[in-house]
C-alpha positions in Angstrom: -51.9 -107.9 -15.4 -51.3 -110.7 -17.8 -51.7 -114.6 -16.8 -50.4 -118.0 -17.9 -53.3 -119.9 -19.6 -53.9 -123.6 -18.7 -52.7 -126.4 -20.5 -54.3 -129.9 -20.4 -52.4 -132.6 -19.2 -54.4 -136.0 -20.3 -53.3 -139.0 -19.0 -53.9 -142.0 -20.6 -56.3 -143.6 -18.2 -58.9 -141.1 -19.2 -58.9 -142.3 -22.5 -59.1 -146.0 -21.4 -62.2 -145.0 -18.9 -64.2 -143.2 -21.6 -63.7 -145.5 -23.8 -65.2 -147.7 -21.3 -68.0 -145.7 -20.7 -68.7 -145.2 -23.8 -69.3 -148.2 -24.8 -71.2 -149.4 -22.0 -73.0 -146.1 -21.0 -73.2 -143.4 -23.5 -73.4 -145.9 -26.4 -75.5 -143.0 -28.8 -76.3 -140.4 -26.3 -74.1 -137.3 -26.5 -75.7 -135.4 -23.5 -72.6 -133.4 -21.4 -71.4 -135.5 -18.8 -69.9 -134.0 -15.7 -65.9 -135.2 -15.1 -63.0 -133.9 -13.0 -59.9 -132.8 -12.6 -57.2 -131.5 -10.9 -54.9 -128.8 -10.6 -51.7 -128.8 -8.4 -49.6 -125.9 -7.2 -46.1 -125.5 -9.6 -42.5 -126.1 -8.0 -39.4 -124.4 -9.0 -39.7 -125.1 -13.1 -40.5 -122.1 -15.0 -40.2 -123.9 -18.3 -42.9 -126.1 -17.2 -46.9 -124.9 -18.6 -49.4 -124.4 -15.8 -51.2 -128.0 -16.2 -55.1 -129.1 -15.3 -54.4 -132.8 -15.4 -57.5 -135.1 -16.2 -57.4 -139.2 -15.6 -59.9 -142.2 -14.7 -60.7 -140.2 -11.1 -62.4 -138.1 -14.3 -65.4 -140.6 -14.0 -65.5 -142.4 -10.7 -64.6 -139.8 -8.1 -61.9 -142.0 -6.9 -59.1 -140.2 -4.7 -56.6 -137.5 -6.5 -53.1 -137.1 -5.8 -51.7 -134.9 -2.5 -52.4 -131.9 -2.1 -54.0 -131.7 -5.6 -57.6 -129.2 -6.1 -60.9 -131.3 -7.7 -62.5 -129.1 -10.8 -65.3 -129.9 -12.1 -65.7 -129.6 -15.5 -68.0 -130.6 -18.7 -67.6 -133.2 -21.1 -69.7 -133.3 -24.9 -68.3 -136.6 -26.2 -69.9 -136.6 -30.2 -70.7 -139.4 -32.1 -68.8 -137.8 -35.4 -65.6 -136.0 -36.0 -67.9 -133.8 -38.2 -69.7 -132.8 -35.2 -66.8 -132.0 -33.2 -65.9 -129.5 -36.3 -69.7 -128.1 -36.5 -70.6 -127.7 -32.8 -71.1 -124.0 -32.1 -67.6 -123.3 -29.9 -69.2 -120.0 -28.6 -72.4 -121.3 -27.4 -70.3 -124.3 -25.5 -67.7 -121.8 -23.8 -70.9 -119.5 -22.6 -72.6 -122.7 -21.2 -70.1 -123.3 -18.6 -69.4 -119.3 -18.5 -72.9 -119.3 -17.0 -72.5 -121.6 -15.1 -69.2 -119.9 -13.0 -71.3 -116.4 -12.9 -74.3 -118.1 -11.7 -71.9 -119.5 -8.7 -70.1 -115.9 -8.3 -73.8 -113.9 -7.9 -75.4 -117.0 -6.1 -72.4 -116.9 -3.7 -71.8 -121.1 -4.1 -68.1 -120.3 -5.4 -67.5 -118.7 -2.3 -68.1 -122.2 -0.3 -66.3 -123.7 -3.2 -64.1 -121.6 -4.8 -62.9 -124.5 -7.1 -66.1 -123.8 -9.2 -64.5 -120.9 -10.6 -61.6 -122.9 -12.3 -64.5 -125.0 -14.2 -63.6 -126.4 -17.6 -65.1 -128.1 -21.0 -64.1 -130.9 -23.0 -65.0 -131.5 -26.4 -64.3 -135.1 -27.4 -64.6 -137.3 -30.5 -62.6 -141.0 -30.6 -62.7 -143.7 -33.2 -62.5 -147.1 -31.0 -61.4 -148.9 -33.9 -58.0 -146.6 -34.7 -58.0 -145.6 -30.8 -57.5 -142.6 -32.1 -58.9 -139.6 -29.8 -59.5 -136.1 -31.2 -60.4 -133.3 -28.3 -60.2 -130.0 -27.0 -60.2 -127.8 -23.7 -61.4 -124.6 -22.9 -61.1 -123.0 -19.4 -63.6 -120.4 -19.5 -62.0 -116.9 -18.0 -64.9 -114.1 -17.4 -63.6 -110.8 -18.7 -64.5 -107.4 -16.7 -64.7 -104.1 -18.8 -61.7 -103.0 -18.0 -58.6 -104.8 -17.1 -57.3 -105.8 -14.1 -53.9 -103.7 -13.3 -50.7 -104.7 -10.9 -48.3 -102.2 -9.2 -45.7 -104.8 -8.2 -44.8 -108.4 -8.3 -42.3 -109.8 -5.8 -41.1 -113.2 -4.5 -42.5 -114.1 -1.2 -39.3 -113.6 0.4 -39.3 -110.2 -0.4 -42.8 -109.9 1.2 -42.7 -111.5 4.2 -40.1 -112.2 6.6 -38.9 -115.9 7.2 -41.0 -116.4 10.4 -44.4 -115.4 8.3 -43.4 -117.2 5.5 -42.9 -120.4 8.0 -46.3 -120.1 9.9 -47.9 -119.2 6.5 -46.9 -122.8 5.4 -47.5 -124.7 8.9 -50.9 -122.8 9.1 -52.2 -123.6 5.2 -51.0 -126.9 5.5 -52.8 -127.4 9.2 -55.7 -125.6 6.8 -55.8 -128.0 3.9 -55.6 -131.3 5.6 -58.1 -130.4 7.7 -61.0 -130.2 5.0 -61.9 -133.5 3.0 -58.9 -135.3 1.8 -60.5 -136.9 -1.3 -62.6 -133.3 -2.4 -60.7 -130.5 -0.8 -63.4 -127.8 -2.9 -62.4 -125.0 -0.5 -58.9 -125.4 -0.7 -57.5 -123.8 -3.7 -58.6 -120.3 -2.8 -58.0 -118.9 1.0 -57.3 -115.8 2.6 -54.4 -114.6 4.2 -54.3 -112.1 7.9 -50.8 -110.7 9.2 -50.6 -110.4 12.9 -47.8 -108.8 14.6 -47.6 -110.3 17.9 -46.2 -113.6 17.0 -45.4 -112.1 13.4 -46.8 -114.6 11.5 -49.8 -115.1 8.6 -53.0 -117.1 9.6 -54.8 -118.2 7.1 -59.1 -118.9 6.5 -61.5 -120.1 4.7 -63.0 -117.8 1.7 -66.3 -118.7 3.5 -65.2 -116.7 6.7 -64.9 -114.0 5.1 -67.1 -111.9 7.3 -65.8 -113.0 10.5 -62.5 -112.9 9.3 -60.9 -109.3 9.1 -60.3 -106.8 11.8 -61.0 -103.4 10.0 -57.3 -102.2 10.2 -56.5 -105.7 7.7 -55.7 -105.5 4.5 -57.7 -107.8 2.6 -54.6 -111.0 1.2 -55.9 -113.9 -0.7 -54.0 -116.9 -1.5 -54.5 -119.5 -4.5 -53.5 -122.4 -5.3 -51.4 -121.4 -8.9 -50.3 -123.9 -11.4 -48.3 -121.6 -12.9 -44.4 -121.4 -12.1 -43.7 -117.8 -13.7 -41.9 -115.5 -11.2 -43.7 -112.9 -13.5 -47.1 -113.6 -13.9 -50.1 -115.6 -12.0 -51.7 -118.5 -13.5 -55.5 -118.0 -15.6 -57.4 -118.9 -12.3 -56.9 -115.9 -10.9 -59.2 -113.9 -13.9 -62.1 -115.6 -12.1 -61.4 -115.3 -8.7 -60.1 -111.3 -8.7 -63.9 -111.1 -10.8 -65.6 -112.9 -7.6 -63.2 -110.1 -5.2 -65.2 -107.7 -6.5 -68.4 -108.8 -7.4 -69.3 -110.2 -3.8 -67.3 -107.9 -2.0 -66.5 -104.9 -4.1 -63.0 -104.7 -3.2 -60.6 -102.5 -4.8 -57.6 -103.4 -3.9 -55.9 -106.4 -2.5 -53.0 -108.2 -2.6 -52.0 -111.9 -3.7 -50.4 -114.3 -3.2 -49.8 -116.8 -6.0 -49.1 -120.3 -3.7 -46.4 -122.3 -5.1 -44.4 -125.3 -4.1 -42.0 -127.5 -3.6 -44.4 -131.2 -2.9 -42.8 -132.8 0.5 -40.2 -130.3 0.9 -42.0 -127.3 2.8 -40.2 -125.3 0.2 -42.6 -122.3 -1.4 -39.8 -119.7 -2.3 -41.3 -119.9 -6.0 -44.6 -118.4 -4.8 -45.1 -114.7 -5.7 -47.3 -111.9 -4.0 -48.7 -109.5 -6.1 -50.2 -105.6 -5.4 -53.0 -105.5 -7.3 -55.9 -103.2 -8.2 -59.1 -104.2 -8.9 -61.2 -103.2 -12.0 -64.8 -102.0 -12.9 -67.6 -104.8 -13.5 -69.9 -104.5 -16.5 -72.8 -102.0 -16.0 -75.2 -104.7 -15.7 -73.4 -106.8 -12.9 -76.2 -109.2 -12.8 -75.8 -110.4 -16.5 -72.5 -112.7 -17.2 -69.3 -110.7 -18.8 -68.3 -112.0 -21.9 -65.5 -114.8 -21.6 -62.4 -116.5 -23.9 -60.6 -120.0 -23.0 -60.2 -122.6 -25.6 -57.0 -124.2 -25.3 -54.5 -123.6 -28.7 -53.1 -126.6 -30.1 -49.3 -127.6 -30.5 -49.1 -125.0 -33.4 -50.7 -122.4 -31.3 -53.3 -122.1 -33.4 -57.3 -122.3 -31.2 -58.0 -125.6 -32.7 -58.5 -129.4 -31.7 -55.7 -131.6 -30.8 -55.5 -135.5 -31.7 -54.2 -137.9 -29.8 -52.8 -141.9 -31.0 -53.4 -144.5 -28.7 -53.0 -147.4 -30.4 -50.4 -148.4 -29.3 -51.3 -148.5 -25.5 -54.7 -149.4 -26.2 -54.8 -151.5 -29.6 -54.2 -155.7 -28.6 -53.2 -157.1 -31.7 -50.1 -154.4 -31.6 
């Protein structure tokens, strides 16, 4: 099973807020800072990458867009470009690593399975130039072995139109039930068929014991930012780790949620029949992980950013 990695999506506002804050708070003091983002289920656009998307809500926990996912994440903001260069990458990545195994064996991503699409930013900017130099990572835990698919379909060709209908009315009925402005238990949900209406009720990932009937076969729905009829997007690594970690479970099926914003439209999502994988001998130590974000040449590497002229005012 292969996924679409992440690709930030900065908006400009970020910049202009930690620039802000740097000046006023940070000043010399390069400690990580939490932040946030978002994620946001793809549309019909294939062509498009699976985005996190980061802005001034980064700092202030100020609302996020519709239907969007909060992820927290960890910002190093340096004092040097040279440190930027000479900060140990690996030792970063398994901070924050740590940090989403810690919340798979402690069982807190379960009540909030966005912890398990945490990220890093590593950020240098000259406030002179405005010129910003940074990079992502969005750490994936790897198991021993990988995780394998036996077929990929299009929802339609899962489901008949009467499930796929309730399985909107009831996730959306689901969704804008929990906190509007921090909807943590959102992005990952699971999925129960009944016969009698046909249709597809959906819980919470915390309900998980009170959920299935023993006949059920165990469905779990996330929130993907990827718009590949082929492939999930990278959030699934961590959640299909958590599967079988908390639950052991061996086999399940997916479904990658996708769609159209206002329209009630999510023909682009895909289900997939998956099977699970074996965990590390030593369950209780974290697997080894990758996730730093390649740059416009697709090489791993820091990308720069020019804001003068948005930010500069003598231009």
């Amino acid at each position: 099973l292969q996924f679409q990695p992440l690709a930030s999506a900065v908006e400009s506002t970020f910049w202009h807020a930690l620039s802000q804050n740097k000046m006023d708070l940070y000043k010399l003091d390069d400690s990580p800072r939490d932040v946030r983002a978002y994620v946001v289920a793809a549309s019909k656009d294939e062509s498009a990458p699976a985005r996190l998307c980061i802005g001034a809500g980064a700092f202030d926990g100020s609302a996020l867009p519709p239907f969007s996912i909060p992820v927290p994440g960890t910002l190093k903001y340096t004092n040097t470009v040279e440190a930027v260069r000479k900060l140990d990458k690996g030792d970063f990545l398994n901070t924050v690593a740590d940090q989403i195994w810690a919340d798979i064996v402690s069982g807190e991503a379960v009540a909030s399975p966005n912890k398990l699409f945490r990220f890093l930013l590593l950020a240098f900017a000259d406030l002179k130039k405005y010129n910003f130099h940074f990079w992502f990572a969005f750490p994936a835990l790897l198991p021993a072995e990988s995780f394998r698919v036996a077929s990929t379909r299009r929802i339609s060709d899962a489901y008949s139109a009467e499930e796929v209908d309730s399985l909107y009315q009831n996730y959306d009925t689901f969704r804008t039930s929990s906190d509007a402005s921090a909807p943590c238990d959102t992005g990952v949900f699971l999925i129960r068929r009944t016969a009698d209406p046909p249709a597809l009720v959906v819980g919470k990932l915390a309900e998980w014991d009170s959920f299935w009937s023993p006949s059920d076969k165990i469905t779990i729905g996330f929130i993907d930012p990827c718009g590949l009829l082929t492939h999930p997007g990278w959030p699934l690594r961590n959640i299909l780790l958590l599967l079988k970690h908390r639950w052991n479970v061996q086999n399940a099926t997916v479904l990658s949620f996708r769609e159209v914003p206002g329209k009630r439209d999510m023909a682009h999502s895909i289900v997939l029949e998956g099977s699970n994988t074996h965990l590390p001998t030593s369950p209780e130590s974290c697997p080894k992980s990758i996730g730093w974000e390649k740059d416009s040449t697709g090489k791993l590497g820091p990308r720069a950013a020019d804001l003068a002229p948005l930010m500069d005012p003598t231009r």
